[in-house]
KOLKOLFI-339702 format. One line per 10 residues: number of its first residue (from 1); their letters; for each residue x, y, z of C-alpha. Coordinates in Angstrom, 1 decimal, padded with zeros to 4 digits. Layout:
REM residues N
NUM> A> X/Y/Z  ... $
END
This chain:
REM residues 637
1> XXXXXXXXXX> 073.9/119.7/094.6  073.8/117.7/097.7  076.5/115.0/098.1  075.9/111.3/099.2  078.9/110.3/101.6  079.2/106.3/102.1  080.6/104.7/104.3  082.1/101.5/103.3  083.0/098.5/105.7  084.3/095.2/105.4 $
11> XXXXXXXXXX> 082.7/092.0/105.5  084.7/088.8/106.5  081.5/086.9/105.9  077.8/087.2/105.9  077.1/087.9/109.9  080.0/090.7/109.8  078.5/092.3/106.8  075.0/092.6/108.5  076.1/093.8/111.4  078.3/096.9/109.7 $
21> XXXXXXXXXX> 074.7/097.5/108.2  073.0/097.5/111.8  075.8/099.9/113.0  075.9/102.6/110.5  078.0/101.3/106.9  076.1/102.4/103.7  077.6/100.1/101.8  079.9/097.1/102.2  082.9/094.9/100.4  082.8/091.0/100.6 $
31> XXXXXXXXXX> 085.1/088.8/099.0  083.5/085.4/097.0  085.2/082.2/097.1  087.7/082.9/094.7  089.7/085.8/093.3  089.0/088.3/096.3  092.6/089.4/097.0  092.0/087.6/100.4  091.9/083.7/100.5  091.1/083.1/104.0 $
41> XXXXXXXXXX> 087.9/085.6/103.1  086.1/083.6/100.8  082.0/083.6/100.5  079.3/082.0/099.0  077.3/082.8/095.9  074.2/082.4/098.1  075.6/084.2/101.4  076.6/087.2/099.5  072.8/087.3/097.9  071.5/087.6/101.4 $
51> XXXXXXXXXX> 073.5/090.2/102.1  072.5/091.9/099.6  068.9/091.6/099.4  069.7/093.0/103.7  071.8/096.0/102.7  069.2/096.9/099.8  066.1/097.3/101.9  068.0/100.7/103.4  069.5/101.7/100.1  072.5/100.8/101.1 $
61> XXXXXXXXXX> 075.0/098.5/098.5  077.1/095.7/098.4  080.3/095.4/096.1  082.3/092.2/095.7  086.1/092.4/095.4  087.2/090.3/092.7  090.5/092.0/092.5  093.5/089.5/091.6  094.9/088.6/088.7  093.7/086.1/086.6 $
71> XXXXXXXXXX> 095.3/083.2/084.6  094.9/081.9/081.3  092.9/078.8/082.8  090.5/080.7/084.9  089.2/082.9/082.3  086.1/080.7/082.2  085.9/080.1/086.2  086.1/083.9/086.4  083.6/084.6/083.7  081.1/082.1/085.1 $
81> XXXXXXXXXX> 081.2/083.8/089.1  080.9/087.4/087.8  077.4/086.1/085.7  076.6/084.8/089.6  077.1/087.7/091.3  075.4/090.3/089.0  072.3/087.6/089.8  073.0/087.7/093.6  072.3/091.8/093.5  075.9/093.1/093.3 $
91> XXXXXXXXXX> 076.2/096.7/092.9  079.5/096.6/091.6  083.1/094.6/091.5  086.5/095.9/092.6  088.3/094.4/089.9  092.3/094.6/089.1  092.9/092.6/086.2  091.8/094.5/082.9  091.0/091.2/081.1  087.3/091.5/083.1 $
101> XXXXXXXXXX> 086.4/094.6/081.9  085.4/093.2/078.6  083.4/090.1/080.8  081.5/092.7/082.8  080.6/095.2/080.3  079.0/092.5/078.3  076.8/091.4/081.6  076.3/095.2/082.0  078.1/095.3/085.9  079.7/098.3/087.1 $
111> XXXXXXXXXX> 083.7/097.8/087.6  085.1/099.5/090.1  089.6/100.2/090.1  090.9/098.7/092.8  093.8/100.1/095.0  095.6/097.3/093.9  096.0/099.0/090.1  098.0/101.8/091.5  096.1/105.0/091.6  098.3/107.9/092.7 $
121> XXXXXXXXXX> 097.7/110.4/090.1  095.3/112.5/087.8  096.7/111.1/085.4  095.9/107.6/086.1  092.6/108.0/086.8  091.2/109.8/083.5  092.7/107.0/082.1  090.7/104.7/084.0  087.8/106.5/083.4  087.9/106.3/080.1 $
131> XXXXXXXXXX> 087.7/102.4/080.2  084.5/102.7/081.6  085.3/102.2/085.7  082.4/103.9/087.6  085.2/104.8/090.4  088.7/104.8/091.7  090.0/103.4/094.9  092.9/105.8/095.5  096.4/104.9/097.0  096.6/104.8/100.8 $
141> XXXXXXXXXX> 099.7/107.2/100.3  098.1/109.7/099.0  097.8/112.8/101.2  094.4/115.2/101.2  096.0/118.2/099.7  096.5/115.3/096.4  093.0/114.0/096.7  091.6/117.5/096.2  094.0/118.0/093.1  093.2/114.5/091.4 $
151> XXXXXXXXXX> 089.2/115.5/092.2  089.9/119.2/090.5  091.6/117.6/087.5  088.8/114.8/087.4  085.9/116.4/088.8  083.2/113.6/087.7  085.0/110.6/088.7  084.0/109.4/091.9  087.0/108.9/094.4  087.0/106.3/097.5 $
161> XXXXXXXXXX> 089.6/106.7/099.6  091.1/104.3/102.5  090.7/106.2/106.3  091.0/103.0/109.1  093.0/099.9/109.1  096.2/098.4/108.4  098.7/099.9/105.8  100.6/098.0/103.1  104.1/099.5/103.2  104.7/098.9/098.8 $
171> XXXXXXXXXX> 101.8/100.6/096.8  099.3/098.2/096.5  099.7/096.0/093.4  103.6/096.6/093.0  104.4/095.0/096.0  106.3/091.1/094.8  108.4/090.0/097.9  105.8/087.9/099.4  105.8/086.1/095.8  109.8/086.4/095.2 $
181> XXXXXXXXXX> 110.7/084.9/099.0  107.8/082.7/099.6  105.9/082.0/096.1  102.4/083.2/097.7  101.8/086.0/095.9  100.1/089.5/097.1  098.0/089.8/093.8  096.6/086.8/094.1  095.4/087.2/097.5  097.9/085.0/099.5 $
191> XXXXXXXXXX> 100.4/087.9/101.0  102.9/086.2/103.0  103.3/090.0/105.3  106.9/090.0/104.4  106.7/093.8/105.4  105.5/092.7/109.3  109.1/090.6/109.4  112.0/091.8/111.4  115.3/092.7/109.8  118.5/094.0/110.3 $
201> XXXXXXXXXX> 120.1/097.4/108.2  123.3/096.9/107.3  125.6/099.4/104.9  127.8/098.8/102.4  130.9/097.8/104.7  128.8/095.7/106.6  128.2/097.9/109.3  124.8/097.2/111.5  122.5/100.5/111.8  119.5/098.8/113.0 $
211> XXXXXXXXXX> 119.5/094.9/114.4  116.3/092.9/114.5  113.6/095.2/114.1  110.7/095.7/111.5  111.8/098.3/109.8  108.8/098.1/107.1  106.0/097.8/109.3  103.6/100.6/109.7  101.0/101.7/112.0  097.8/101.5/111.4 $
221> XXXXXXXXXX> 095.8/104.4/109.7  093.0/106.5/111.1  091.7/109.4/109.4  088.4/110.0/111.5  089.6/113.4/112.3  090.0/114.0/108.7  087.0/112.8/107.2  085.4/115.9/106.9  088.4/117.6/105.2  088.2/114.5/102.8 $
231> XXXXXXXXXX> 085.0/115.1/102.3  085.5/118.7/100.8  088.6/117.2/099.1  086.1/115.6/097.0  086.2/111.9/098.6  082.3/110.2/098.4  083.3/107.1/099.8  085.3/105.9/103.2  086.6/102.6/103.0  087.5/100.8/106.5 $
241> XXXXXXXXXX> 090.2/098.0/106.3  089.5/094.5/107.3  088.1/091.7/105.4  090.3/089.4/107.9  088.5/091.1/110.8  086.4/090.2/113.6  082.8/090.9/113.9  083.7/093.0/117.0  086.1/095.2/114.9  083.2/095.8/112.4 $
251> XXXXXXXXXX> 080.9/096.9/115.2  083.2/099.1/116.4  085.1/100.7/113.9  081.7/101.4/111.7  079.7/102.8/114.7  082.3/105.1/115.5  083.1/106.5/111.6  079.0/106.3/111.2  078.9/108.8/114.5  081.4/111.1/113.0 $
261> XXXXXXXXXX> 079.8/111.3/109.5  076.6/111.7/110.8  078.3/115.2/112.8  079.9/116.5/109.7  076.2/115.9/108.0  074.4/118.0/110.5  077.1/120.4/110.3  076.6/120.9/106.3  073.1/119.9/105.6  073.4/121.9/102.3 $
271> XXXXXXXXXX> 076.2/119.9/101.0  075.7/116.3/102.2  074.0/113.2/103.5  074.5/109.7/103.8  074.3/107.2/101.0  071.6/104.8/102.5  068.9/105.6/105.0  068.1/104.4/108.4  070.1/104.1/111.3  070.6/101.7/114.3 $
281> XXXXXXXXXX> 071.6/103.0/118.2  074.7/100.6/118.9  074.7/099.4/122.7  077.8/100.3/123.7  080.6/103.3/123.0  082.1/103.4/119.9  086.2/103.4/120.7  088.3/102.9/118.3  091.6/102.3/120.4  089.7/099.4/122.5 $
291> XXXXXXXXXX> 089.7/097.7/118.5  093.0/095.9/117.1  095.4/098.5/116.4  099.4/098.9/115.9  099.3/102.0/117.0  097.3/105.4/114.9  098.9/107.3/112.1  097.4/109.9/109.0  099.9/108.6/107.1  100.5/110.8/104.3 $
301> XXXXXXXXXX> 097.1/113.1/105.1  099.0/116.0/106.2  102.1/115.2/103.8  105.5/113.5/104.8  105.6/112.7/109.0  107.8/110.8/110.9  106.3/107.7/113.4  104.0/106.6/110.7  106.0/103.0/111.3  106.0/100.5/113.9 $
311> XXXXXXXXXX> 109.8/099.6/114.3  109.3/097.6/117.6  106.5/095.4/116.9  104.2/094.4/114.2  101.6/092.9/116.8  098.3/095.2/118.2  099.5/097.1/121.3  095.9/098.4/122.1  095.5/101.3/124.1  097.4/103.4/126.5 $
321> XXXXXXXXXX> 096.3/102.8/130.3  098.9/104.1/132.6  102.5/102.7/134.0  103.5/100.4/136.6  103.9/101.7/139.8  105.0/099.3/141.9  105.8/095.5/142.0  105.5/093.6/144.6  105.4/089.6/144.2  103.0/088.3/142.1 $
331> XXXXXXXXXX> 101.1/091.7/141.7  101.7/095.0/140.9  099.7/098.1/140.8  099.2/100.5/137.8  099.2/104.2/138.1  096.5/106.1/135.8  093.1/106.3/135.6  091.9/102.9/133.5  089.7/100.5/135.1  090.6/096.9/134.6 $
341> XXXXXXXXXX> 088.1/093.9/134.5  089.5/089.9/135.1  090.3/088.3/131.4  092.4/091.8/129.9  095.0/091.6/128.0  098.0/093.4/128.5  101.2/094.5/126.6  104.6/096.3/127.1  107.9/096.9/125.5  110.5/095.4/127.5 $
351> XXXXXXXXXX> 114.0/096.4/127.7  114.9/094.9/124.4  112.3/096.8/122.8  110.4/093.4/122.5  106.4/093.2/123.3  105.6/091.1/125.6  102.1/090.3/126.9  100.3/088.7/129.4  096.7/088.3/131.1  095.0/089.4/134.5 $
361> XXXXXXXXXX> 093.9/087.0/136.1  092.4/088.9/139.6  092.0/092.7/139.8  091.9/095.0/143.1  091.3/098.1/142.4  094.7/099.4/140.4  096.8/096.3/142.1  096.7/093.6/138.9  097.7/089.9/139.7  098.7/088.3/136.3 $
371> XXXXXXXXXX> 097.9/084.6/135.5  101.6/084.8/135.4  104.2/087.6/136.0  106.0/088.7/133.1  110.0/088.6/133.2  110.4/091.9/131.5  108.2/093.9/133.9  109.9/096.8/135.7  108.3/100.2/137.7  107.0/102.5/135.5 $
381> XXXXXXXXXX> 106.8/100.9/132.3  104.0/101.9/130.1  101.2/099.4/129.9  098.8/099.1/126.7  095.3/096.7/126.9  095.0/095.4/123.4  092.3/092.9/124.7  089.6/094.5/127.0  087.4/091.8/128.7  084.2/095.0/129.8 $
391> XXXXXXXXXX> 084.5/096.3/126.3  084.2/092.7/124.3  081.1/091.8/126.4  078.9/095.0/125.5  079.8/094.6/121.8  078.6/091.1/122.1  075.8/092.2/123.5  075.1/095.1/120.6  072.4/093.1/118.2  072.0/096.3/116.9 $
401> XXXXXXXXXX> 069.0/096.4/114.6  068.8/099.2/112.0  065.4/101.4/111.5  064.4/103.8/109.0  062.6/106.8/110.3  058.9/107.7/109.1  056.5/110.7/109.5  053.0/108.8/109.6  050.0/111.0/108.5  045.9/110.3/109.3 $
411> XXXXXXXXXX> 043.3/111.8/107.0  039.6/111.3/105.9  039.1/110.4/102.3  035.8/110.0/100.1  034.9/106.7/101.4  037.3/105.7/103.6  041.1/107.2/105.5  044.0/108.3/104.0  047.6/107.3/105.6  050.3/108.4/104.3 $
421> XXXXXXXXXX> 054.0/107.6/105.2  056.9/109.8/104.7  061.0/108.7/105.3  062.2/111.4/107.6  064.5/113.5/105.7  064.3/111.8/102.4  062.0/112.2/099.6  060.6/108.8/099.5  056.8/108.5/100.6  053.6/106.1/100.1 $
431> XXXXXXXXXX> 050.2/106.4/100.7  047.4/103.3/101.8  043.7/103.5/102.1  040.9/101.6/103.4  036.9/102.1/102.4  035.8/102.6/105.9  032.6/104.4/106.9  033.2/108.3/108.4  031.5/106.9/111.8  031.7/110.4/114.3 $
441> XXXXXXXXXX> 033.6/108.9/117.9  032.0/108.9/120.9  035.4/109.7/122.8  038.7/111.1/121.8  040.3/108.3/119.4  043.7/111.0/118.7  045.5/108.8/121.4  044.6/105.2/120.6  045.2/106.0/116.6  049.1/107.1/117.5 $
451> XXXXXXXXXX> 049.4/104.2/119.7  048.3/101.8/117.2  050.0/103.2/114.4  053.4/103.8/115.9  053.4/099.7/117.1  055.8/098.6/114.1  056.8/095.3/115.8  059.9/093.6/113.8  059.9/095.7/110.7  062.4/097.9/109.8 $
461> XXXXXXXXXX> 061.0/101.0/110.3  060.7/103.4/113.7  057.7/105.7/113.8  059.2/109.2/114.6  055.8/111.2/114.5  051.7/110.5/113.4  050.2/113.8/112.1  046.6/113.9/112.7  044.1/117.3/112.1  043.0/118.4/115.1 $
471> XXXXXXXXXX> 039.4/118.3/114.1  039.7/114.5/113.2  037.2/112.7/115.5  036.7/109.4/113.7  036.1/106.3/115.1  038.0/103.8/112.8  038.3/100.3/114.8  041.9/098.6/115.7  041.4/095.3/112.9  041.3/098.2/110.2 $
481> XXXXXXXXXX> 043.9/100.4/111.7  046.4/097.1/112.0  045.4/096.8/108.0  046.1/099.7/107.1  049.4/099.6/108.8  050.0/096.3/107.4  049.6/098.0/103.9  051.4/101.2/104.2  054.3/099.2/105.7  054.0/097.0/102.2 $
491> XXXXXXXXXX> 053.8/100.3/100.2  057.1/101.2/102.0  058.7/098.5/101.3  057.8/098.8/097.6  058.8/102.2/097.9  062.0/101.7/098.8  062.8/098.9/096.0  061.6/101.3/093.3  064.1/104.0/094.9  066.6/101.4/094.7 $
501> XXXXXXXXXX> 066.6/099.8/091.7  066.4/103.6/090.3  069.3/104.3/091.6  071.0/101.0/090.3  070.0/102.0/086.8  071.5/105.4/087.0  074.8/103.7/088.5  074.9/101.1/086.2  074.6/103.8/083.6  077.8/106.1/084.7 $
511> XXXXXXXXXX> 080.5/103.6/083.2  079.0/103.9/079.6  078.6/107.8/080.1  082.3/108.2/081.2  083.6/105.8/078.1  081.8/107.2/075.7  079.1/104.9/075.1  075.5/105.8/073.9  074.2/102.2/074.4  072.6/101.3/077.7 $
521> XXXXXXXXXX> 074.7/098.6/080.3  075.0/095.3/078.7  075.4/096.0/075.1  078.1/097.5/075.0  081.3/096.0/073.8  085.3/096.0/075.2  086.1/098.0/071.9  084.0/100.9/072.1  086.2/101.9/075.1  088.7/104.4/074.1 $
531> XXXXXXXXXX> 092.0/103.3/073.5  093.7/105.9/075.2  097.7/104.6/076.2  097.5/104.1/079.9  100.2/105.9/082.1  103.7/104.3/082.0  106.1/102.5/083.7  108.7/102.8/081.7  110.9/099.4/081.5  109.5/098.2/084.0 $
541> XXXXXXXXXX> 106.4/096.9/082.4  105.9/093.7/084.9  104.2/096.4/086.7  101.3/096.3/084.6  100.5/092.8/086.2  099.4/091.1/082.9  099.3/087.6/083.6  096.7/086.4/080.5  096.2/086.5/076.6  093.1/089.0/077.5 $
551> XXXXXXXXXX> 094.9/091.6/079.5  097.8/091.7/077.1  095.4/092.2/073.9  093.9/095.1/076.4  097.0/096.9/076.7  098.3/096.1/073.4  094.9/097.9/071.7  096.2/100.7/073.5  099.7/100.8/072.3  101.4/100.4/075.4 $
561> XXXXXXXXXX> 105.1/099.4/074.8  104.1/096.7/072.4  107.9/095.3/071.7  108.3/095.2/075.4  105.3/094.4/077.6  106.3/091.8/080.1  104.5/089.2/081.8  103.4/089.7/085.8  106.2/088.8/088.2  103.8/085.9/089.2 $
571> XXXXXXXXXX> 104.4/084.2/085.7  107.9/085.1/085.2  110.0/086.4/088.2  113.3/088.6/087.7  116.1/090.2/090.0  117.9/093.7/090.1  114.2/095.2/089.7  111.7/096.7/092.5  110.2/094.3/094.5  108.0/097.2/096.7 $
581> XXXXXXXXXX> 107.6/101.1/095.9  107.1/102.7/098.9  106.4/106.7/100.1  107.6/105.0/103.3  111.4/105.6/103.9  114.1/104.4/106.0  116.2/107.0/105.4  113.9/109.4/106.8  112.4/107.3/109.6  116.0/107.7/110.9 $
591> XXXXXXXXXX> 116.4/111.3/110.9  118.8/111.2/108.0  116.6/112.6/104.9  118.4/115.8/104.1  116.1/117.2/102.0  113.4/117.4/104.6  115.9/118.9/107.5  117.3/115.2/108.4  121.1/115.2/109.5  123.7/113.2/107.2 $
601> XXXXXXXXXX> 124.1/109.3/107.6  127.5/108.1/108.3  126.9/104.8/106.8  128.1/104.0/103.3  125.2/103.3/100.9  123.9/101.3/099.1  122.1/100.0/102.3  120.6/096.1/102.3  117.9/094.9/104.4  118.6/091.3/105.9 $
611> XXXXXXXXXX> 116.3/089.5/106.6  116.9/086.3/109.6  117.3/083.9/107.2  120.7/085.9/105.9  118.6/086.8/102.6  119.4/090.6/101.4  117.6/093.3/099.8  119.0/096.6/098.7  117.4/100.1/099.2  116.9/102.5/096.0 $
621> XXXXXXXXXX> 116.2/105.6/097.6  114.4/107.8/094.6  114.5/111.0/095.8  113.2/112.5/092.6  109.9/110.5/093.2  110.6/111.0/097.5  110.2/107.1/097.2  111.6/104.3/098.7  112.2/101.3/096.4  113.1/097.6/097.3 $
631> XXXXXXX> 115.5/095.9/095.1  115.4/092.0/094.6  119.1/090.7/094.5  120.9/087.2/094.6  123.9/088.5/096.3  125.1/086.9/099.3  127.5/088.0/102.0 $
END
């Protein structure tokens, strides 16, 4: 059976979902004006219904993140939005909070498990599953050799997997600094980046291993030189990071993952194709190290690697484009091969191991004259252009408009002509006739018949190819041909719709198949969901992030500490416990992880992050999990 790959984009707002339709996304996430995990991402009931009914015309889908938790008094506010966007066309919600899985069965929506409930393991999964989600968005920290075991173990559950953008250092929806130091809390979409903060590492005696550096901020991933072995790790869906993004971002990121999909496609035409259909020609080269970036990493693809973190800086460096060769005044020249443009932006480290940037303001060949020189610039420093003037202009410039591909046919009929329309490589097709008298042509009419019927104006369809017999030598005049292409392109369109809301149905279906249910979407009920115990954490039950009446009767159905469940750290707040998990570790960054080859530390654990404000946090190092845990602690030094 041939598998549908999608790729999934981000979409700050309307415009930036379009346009990662135009270059290449099947299907994209959008936040609404509340509960979207990201409040400075927020969209209208109506914008998101444009997109949709734009995405839907190439098969492609839209799902909304509605992926905080919820409070007692938004029950109703929450209730009301999801009714809105099943009406707007949603395909599906990314949801966290368990308390809307009762509200969306009950419209009939697909749910989808956000990365935010913590999905690291087989385990977790089947369970989720089995309260009806129609797929998982696994952990970021996962590496491929895991996502092929958790598909193995769970064959029928489809798995979407993060490959591009920034990393959250904590496993997302465990992560409560931002809420403990600042009260904006990362499950309710207002993430204060505590991980992007500098701090010093100090020991038990006091002694300073590391001064002033951000010690939990991680590069950025990018897995498009792994998203073919994703792909036969069982992975359907690749999500790109960046709901805060620019529409430049979109353009590029998606255009350059669409490319590389579309290669692994042709290379294994047996075993998949793309989600949607039609595709766009961007005007510029995708390059994903001219986009925002802290730097690349794979993470966790490969297993446990060092320089997956960003120690220096937390700001985009950009890409590499040589090193100073020589200064001289208010200019210097750069040696390497990049070619520079008035308006780039420039970066360094300097000697403190502090970035410093600046802009060009003249070029000359490789001799750069800066608006104004930078006091940390010395000869062969490496330079990095996080802001390329050439680059920004062409993706300005890429309106890119996406086209489906269709085989046109031409035949006589009893009465009248036949035209039939096929999409190229998809088994979706429509026919149109006209009554039109069989009137033998004087001259050849092949030629003018292609021409006509390959004009498709500003539809959304590209005419790859008119078939017509050989022997066809009918004169049919240009007002009927421009009818009958005005019909067929109607009958397309129709085409299309019937495909898509087919495919809806069937999607809509999978949650009641996987729970259990025998009734169609929309009458089933929260209790027909089995009440399997989900997996534990232990005492630590804040971790289940239950911050209303309805997610606490969910988990207490299903037995789940019942003496002991706590409220979310949002609603009540506590100290000695984990304020981030992370697969990230200091310990190991260093070189000092003796279990994987590291040498051993002289310092004295346990060891405290300080932040610049003189608050402290102590490392757990869990080597029985090979986890790195942050401990929230009131003690002061």
């Amino acid at each position: 059976m041939i598998k549908a790959l999608e790729l999934l984009a981000p979409a700050k707002d309307l415009e930036c979902g379009m346009a990662a339709i135009d270059h290449g996304a099947d299907a994209v996430y959008i936040g609404p004006e509340r509960f979207g995990a990201r409040t400075a991402a927020g969209n209208s009931i109506d914008d998101i219904r444009q997109l949709c009914n734009y995405a839907h015309r190439f098969l492609a889908k839209v799902y909304a993140t509605v992926n905080t938790i919820v409070y007692d008094n938004e029950i109703d506010d929450i209730t009301a939005l999801l009714k809105q966007l099943k009406t707007a066309g949603v395909d599906a919600v990314l949801i966290q909070d368990m308390a809307l899985i009762s509200i969306l069965r009950e419209i009939g929506m697909p749910y989808h498990a956000s990365t935010q409930t913590d999905n690291r393991t087989a385990q977790k999964v089947k369970w989720l599953q089995e309260q009806g989600f129609s797929r998982v968005v696994l952990a970021r920290e996962l590496s491929i050799n895991e996502i092929e075991d958790i598909h193995h173990m769970v064959e029928d559950m489809p798995l979407e997997v993060f490959v591009h953008g920034a990393l959250c250092v904590s496993y997302s929806g465990l992560c409560y600094a931002s809420q403990h130091c600042f009260n904006r809390s990362a499950n309710r979409g207002a993430c204060a980046q505590f991980c992007r903060m500098p701090f010093d590492l100090i020991d038990s005696n006091g002694k300073v291993i590391e001064q002033g550096r951000h010690l939990l901020s991680l590069k950025d991933m990018c897995q498009i030189d792994n998203l073919e072995r994703l792909a036969m790790a069982g992975a359907i869906s690749f999500k790109i990071e960046g709901r805060l993004k620019d529409i430049s971002y979109v353009k590029n990121v998606t255009s350059a993952y669409s490319s590389k999909l579309n290669e692994i496609i042709i290379r294994h035409p047996d075993l998949f194709q793309r989600a949607s259909i039609g595709w766009g020609q961007p005007l510029f080269e995708p390059n994903i190290n001219k986009t925002f970036n802290r730097g690349y990493t794979t993470y966790f693809a490969n297993g446990r690697q060092r320089d997956i973190a960003s120690f220096d800086t937390p700001k985009a460096i950009g890409e590499y484009v040589g090193t100073v060769k020589e200064i001289r005044g208010k200019s210097f020249n750069v040696a390497g091969v990049a070619a520079f443009a008035n308006g780039d932006g420039l970066c360094f480290l300097n000697e403190r191991r502090q970035l410093e940037g600046f802009r060009v303001n003249r070029v000359e060949g490789n001799r750069l004259f800066p608006l104004s020189m930078p006091h940390g610039l010395r000869k062969g420093v490496a330079l990095y252009r996080n802001n390329d003037q050439e680059f920004d202009k062409m993706l300005s410039r890429s309106h890119d408009i996406r086209k489906i591909d269709i085989i046109l046919a031409m035949d006589e009929a009893e009465n009248g002509f036949l035209l039939t329309a096929s999409v190229a490589n998809r088994d979706i097709n429509t026919t149109a006739f006209i009554c039109q008298p069989h009137e033998k042509a004087k001259l050849p009419q092949t030629d003018n018949i292609i021409k006509q019927l390959s004009k498709l104006g500003n539809t959304i369809y590209r005419c790859k190819h008119v078939n017509i017999a050989r022997d066809f030598d009918f004169f049919i005049p240009s007002s009927r041909l421009t009818e009958l292409k005005r019909m067929i392109i109607e009958n397309l369109n129709a085409a299309i719709a019937h495909r898509y809301a087919a495919i809806a149905h069937r999607y809509a279906a999978i949650a009641d198949r996987y729970a259990g249910c025998s009734k169609r979407a929309g009458e089933c009920c929260h209790n027909e969901l089995k009440l399997s115990a989900p997996p534990t954490y232990g005492h630590y039950t804040y971790l289940y992030n239950i911050a209303n009446q309805k997610s606490r009767d969910f988990y207490m159905a299903r037995q789940t500490n019942k003496d002991h469940l706590s409220d979310a750290y949002e609603l009540k707040s506590q100290t000695d416990v984990p304020l981030m998990q992370c697969r990230h570790c200091i310990r190991f960054a260093l070189g000092h992880c003796t279990k994987h080859g590291g040498t051993p530390a002289k310092w004295h654990e346990p060891l405290w992050l300080v932040m610049t404000d003189g608050r402290r946090f102590r490392l757990y190092f869990n080597c029985a999990k090979c986890q790195m845990e942050i401990i929230a602690h009131h003690e002061s030094k």
